[in-house]
N, C-alpha and C positions, 0 to 999 in steps of 0.2 A: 765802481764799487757796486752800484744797481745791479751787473750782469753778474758779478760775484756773489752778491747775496741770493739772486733769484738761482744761480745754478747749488747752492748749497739747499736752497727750501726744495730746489728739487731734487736732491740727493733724500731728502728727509723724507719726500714723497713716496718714494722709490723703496727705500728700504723701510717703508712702514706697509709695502703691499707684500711681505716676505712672512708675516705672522699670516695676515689674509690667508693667502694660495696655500700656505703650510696648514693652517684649517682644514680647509677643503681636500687637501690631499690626506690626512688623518682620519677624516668623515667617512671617506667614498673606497678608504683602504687598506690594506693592513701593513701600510709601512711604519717603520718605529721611527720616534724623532729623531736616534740619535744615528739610523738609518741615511736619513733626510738633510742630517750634518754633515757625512761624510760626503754621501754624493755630491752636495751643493760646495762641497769643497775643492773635490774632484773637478767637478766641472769648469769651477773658477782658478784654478791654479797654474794650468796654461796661458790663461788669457794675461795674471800676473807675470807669467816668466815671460813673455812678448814685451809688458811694460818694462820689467826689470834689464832688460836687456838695449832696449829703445836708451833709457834710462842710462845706464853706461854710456853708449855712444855720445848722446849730446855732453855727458860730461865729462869723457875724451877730447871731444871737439874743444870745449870751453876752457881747457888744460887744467883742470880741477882734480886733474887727477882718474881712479877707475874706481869704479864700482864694486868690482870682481868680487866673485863670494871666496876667491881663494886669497886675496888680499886683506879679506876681515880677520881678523884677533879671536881667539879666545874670551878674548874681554869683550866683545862687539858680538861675537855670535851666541851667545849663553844669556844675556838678557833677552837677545831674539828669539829663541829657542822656548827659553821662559813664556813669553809672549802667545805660544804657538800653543803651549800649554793651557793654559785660561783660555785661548780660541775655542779650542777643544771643550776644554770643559762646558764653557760656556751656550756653546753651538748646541751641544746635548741639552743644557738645565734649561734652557732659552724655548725652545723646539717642545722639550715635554710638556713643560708649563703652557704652553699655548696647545697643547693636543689635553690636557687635566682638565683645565677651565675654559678662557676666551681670549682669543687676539689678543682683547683689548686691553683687561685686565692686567694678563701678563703682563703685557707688552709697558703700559703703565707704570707698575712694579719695576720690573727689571729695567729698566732704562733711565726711570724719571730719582729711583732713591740712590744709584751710582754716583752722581755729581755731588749729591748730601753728602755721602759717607768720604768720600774721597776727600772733600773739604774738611772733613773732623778728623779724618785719621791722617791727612798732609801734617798736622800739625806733632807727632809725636814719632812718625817717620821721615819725613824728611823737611823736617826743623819751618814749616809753614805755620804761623800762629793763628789759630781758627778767630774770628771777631765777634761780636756779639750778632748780629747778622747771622752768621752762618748759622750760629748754636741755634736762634731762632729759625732760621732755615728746615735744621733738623729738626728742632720740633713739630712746626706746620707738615713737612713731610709725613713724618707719624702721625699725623691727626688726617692727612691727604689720605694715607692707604688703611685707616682704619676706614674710613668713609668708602674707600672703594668695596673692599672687603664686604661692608656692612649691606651696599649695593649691590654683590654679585651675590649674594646670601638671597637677597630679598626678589632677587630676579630667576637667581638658579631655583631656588625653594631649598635649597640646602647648602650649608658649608665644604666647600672645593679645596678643603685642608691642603689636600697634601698639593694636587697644584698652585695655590698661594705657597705654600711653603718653598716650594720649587722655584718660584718667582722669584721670594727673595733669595734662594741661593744662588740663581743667575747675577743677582743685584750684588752680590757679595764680589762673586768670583770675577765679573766686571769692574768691579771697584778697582780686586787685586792686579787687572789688567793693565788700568791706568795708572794704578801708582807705579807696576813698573817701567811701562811706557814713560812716565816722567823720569824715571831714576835710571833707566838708561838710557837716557838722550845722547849717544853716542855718537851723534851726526851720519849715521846711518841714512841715504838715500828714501826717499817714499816708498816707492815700487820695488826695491831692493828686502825694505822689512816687511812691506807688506805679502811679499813673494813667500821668503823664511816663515815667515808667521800661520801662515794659512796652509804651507808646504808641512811645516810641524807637525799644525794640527789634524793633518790627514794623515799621518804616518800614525799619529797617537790613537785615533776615532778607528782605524782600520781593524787592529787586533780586536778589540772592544768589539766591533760592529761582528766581524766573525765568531767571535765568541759567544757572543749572544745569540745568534741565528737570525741576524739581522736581514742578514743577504737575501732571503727565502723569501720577504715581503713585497721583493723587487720582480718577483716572478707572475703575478697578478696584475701588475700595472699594465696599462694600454699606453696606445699613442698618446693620448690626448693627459696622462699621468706625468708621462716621460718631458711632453711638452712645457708641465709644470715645473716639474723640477728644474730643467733646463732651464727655464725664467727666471729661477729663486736663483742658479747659479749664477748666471749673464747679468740681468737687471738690476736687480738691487744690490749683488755683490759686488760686478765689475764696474757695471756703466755708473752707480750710484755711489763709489770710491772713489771713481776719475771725476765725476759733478762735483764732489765734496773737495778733492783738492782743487781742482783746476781754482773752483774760489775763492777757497783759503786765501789765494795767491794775492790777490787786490782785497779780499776783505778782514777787516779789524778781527783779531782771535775774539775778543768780547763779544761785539756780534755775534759772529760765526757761532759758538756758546749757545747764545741763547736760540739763534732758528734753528739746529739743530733740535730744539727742546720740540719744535712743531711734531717731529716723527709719532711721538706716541700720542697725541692727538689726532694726528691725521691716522692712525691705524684706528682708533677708538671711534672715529668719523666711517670710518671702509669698514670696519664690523658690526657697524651698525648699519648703511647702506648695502652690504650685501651678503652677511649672515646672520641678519636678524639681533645681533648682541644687545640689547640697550641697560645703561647705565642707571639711567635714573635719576631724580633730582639732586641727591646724595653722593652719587657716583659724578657725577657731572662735578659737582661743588668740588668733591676731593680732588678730581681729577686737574679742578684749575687751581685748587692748594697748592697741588702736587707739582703742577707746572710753575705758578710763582716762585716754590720753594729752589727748585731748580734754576730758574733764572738768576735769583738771588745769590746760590750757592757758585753760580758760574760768575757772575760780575764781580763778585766779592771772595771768592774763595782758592783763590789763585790761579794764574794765566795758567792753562792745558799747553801740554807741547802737540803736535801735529801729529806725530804719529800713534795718538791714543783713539783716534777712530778706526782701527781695522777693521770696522764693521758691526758696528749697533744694531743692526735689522736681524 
């Protein structure tokens, strides 16, 4: 269970360095986030259809039957699909918000108020009775991101309105992620949804990206640009999905829950060790609100199914 847990904090690791390098890649050039989505979609999407595929064989071999994308249902592939949607959306509100404000902040936001909301709207979608726990969950949460807010004011010298606001619509559209994720647990393979999922949302991001003139931004970048992005797609997307399940496997969902909660800490630790972002006494306070509320919200607010991590980073 040790090797499980430690390869999940290191998934956390990993996709909390994806706000970072997306920073820095925002800084130094004129690629758009939702630019920045698609590519690292692109890039990752191979790497899924090799797992997808691996993925079948052994469960051929195991007689469990196939995987096959043409033996899925209508009923199995349209929650998937769903799924690819919110990827998308989300890749884009995720990515802006961290080019608006900061890593960290964002990254805070959108990550840490997801498990909150999810916990309070389980109960009126899909018949989960929220506890008194939770409700205070949600509360502390709101008092976590006024504090963060309150912090990035006081360090910016000004209000980052509209990337907060952006933050929380990540936080939203994440939510809706999960709840479908729960609601179609349709025994859908890992690597099989996670393939669809990410496959979607590059078909959805592409029209979008060309319509905007997104493409053009790609024309500036150097090696050492390309090199980046290619990181955002491989490491935190691929290598930092296979660490998070391979653990899942020996370790308690509850657990798993809560280190997962590390990720937006450890990016709010990386943007301050290496672009300057800091928090603040205030920002700091909120930010461990924000983290207990989350913990809270995960232990008590009903068991996650597995395939609601397509990727938090």
């Amino acid at each position: 269970m040790i090797r499980g847990a430690l390869l999940i904090a290191l998934a956390a690791l990993l996709w909390a360095t994806t706000g970072i390098v997306a920073k820095f890649l925002f800084t130094g050039t004129e690629l758009q986030p939702i630019t920045l989505g698609f590519v690292r979609l692109v890039v990752a999407v191979p790497f899924f259809w090799l797992l997808m595929r691996r993925e079948q064989h052994q469960l051929r071999q195991s007689h469990h039957g196939s995987a096959s994308l043409r033996k899925l249902g209508r009923k199995a592939l349209l929650p998937l699909a769903a799924l690819g949607f919110f990827q998308a959306f989300y890749q884009g509100s995720y990515l802006l918000a961290v080019d608006l404000t900061g890593a960290g902040i964002a990254t805070l936001i959108a990550l840490c108020l997801p498990p909150v909301l999810v916990s309070l709207l389980a109960a009126p979608l899909l018949g989960e009775k929220p506890g008194w726990l939770t409700i205070l969950a949600l509360i502390a949460a709101i008092i976590g991101t006024g504090m963060l807010v309150l912090s990035d004011m006081d360090t910016a010298g000004t209000l980052r309105l509209a990337g907060i606001l952006v933050a929380l619509l990540a936080a939203v559209v994440y939510s809706g992620f999960t709840l479908t994720s729960r609601y179609s647990s349709s025994g859908t393979p890992v690597f099989t949804t996670a393939f669809i999922c990410f496959f979607t949302a590059a078909l959805i991001l592409f029209p979008v990206v060309a319509l905007t003139g997104g493409f053009e931004g790609l024309e500036s970048l150097n090696v050492r640009h390309w090199l980046m992005i290619v990181y955002i797609g491989v490491v935190p997307t691929c290598i930092g999905y296979v660490s998070f399940f391979t653990g899942m496997k020996t370790t308690p969902a509850t657990l798993s829950s809560i280190i997962v909660t590390m990720e937006p800490l450890f990016v709010a630790l990386l943007a301050w060790l290496f672009l300057g972002e800091v928090l603040g006494p205030v920002g700091i306070a909120g930010a461990l609100i924000l983290t207990a509320a989350v913990i809270v919200a995960s232990r008590y607010g009903g068991k996650s199914g597995t395939g609601e991590k397509a990727d938090a980073g």
